[in-house]
N, C-alpha and C positions, 0 to 999 in steps of 0.2 A: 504493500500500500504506500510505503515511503517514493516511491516511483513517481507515485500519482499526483502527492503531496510535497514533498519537500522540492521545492526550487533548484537548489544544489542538482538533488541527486537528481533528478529528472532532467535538465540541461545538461549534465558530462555525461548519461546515460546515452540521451538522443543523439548526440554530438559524437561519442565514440561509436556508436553504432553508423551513424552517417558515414563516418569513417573508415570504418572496417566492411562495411559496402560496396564503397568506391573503390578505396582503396585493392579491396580483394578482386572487383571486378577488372579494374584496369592492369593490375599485376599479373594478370595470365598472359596480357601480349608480352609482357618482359621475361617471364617466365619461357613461354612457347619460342621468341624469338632467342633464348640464348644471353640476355641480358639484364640478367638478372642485379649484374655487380654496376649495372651502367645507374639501377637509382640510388644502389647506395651510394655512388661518390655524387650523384644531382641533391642527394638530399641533403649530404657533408657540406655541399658548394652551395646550397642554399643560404646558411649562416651567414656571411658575410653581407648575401641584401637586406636581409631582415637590420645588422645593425649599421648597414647604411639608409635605409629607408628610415630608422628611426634617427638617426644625426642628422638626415639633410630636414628631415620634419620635424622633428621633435615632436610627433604626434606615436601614440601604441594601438594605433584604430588597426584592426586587423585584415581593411583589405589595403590599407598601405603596406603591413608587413609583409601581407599576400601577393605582392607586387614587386617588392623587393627579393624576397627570396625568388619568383618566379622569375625576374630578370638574372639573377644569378645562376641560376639550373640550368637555364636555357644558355647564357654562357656560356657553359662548362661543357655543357653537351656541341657545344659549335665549336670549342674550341679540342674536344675529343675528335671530332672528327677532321679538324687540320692537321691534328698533329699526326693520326690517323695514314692521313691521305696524303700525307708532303713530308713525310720523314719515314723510317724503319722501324718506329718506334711499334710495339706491339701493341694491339689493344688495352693487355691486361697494365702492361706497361704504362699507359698512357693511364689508364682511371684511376691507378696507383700513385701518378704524378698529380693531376688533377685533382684527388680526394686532398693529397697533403697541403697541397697549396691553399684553395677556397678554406678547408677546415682553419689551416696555422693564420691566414689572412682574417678570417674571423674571428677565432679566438684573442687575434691581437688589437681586432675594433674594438670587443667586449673589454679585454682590460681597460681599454681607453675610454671608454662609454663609463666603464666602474667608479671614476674619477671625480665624472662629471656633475652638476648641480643636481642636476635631472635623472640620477641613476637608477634612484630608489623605486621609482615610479614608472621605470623602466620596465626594469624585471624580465629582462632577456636574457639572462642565466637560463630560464627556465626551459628556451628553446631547446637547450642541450639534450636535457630527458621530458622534457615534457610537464605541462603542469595542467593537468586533465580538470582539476579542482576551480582553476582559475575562467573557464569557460564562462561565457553567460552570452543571453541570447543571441547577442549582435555577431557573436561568431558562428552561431548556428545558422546565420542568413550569408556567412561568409562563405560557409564549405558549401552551401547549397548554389550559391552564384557561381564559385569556380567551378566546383563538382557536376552540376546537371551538364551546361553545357558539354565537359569535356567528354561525359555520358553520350549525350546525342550526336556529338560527332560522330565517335563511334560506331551506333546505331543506324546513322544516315549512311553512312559508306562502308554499312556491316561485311556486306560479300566480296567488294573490295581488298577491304583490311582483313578479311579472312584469307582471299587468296594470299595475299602478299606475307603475310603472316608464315605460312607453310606452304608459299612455293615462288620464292620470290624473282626467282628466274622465268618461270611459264606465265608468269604477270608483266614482266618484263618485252616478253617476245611476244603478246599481246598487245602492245600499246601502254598498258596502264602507267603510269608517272609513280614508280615505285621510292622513287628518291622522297617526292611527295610524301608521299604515305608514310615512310621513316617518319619525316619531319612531324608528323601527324599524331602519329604513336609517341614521340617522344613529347611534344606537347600536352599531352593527355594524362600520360607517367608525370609532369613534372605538376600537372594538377591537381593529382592525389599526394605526392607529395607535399605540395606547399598546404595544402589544407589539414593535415595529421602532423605537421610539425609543434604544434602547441599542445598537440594529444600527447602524443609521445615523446616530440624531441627526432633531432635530425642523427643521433647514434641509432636509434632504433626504428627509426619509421623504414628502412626497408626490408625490417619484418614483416611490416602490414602487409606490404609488394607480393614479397615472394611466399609466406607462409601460406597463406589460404590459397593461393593460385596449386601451389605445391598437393596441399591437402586433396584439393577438388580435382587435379591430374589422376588422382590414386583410384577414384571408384568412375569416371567414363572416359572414353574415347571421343567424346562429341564438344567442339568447342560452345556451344551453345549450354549444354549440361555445363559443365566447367565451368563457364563464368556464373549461371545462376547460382552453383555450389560456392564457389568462391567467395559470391558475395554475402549468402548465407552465415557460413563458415567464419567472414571476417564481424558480422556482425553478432554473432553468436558468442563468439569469443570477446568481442569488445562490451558485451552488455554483462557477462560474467565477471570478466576484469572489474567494470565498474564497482556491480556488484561486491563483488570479494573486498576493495580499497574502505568501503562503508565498515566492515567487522573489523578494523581494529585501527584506531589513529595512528596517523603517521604513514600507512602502505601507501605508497604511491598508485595512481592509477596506468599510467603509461605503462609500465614494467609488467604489470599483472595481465593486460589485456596481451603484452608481447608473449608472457608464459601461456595462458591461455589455448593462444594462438598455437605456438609451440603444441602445447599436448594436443591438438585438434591434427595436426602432421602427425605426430610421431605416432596418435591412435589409427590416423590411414594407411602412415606407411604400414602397418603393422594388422591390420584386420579390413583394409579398403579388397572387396571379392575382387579374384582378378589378377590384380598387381600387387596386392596384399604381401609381407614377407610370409605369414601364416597360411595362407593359401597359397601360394608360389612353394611352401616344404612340403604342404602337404601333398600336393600334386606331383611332386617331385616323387615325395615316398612312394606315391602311388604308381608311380609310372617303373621302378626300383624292383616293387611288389610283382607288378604284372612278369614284369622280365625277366 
């Protein structure tokens, strides 16, 4: 009944849940396409706009921070793929370069923001892990602005972004502007992230990405199944999170809804029919037995 009633818990409830939604839905293209490590350093490389958005404003309205971080992902990610495309450098190489840079370049605006008259009132420490408690409504209409749309893009150029998803060469020799459609997908990812970075914090928001995407791979074959599971999966997990952070002061909500999350994979790797590791031995024994 505290759901219904308490203001608090009802706002970081809706809020993580929104979250663990989108989140999970848009993380299956990262997942599927192999790039799973590309939002964690977009969401590392997020920090640094959030506390430039707040030094050139001096304002903590959350769709300015949504703006700055969002201009930094997208950064990061144009700038992965110069280095990418015009040096030797290896992919993994390169997100490895990229995470430490935006991360160290951030953490060194934050000490310098720490300083300031305005710090206190600040309170972008919080970005790091997330302050799920701090929510209130006007962020709730924030995830819902970035989130629907980067939703309906997807939607609108479902078959599209499906082909290119999983066969981005026969999209290719079709006509389709597959370069496009990267661009597309990586915009979309950097939209669930800048929206879950005040849930969780930019160390662990791409948990949200890749775990439920991860989860919902385990029990079908059908990208459509997948992302409804997905987004199930990440809101299931983010309303338990909240849940649990209420039974005793002090638990963080970020962290919970990321464990959460966590046991919601390691229960698919583990009993998902199919792909399951328990059905995959037993199948095994069985085929053992026959022979």
């Amino acid at each position: 009944m505290e759901l219904f009633t308490d203001y608090t818990l009802r706002t970081v409830t809706i809020g993580a849940m929104l979250l663990g939604a989108i989140s999970g839905f848009l993380g299956c293209f990262a997942v599927l396409r192999r790039q799973a490590l590309l939002g964690d350093a977009m969401s590392h490389a997020a920090l640094p706009g959030i506390a430039l958005a707040f030094l050139l404003t001096g304002q903590r309205d959350p769709f300015i921070l949504f703006v700055g971080a969002a201009s930094a992902a997208l950064l990061a990610a144009l700038w992965l793929l110069v280095v990418v495309r015009t040096t030797r450098i290896k992919d993994d190489a390169a997100l490895a370069l990229i995470l430490a840079v935006f991360f160290g370049f951030g953490l060194v605006l934050l000490s310098y923001l720490q300083r300031q008259p305005n710090a206190a009132q600040a309170g972008l420490k919080s970005f790091l892990f997330g302050q799920a408690a701090a929510l209130i409504e006007r962020d709730l209409w924030a995830m819902l602005v970035v989130g629907v749309p980067a939703l309906a893009l997807v939607l609108i150029f479902w078959p599209q972004v499906k082909l290119v998803t999983f066969d981005p060469d026969f999209a290719r020799s079709i006509g389709l502007p597959v370069r496009g459609f990267d661009v597309l997908l990586t915009v979309v990812i950097v939209a669930a992230i800048v929206i879950g970075i005040q849930t969780v914090g930019v160390v662990l928001m791409s948990a949200m990405l890749v775990a439920p995407a991860v989860a919902a791979r385990q029990w079908t074959n059908r990208l459509e199944t997948m992302v409804v599971l997905a987004a199930g999966f990440g809101a299931l997990a983010a309303m338990a999170g909240a849940w649990l952070s209420t039974l005793g002061e002090g638990l963080a909500t970020g962290p919970l809804i990321v464990l959460m999350m966590s046991l919601v994979t390691v229960l698919s790797l583990v009993f998902a029919p199919g792909r399951g590791l328990l059905w995959r031995n037993l199948r095994r024994r069985q085929v053992l037995q026959a022979s």
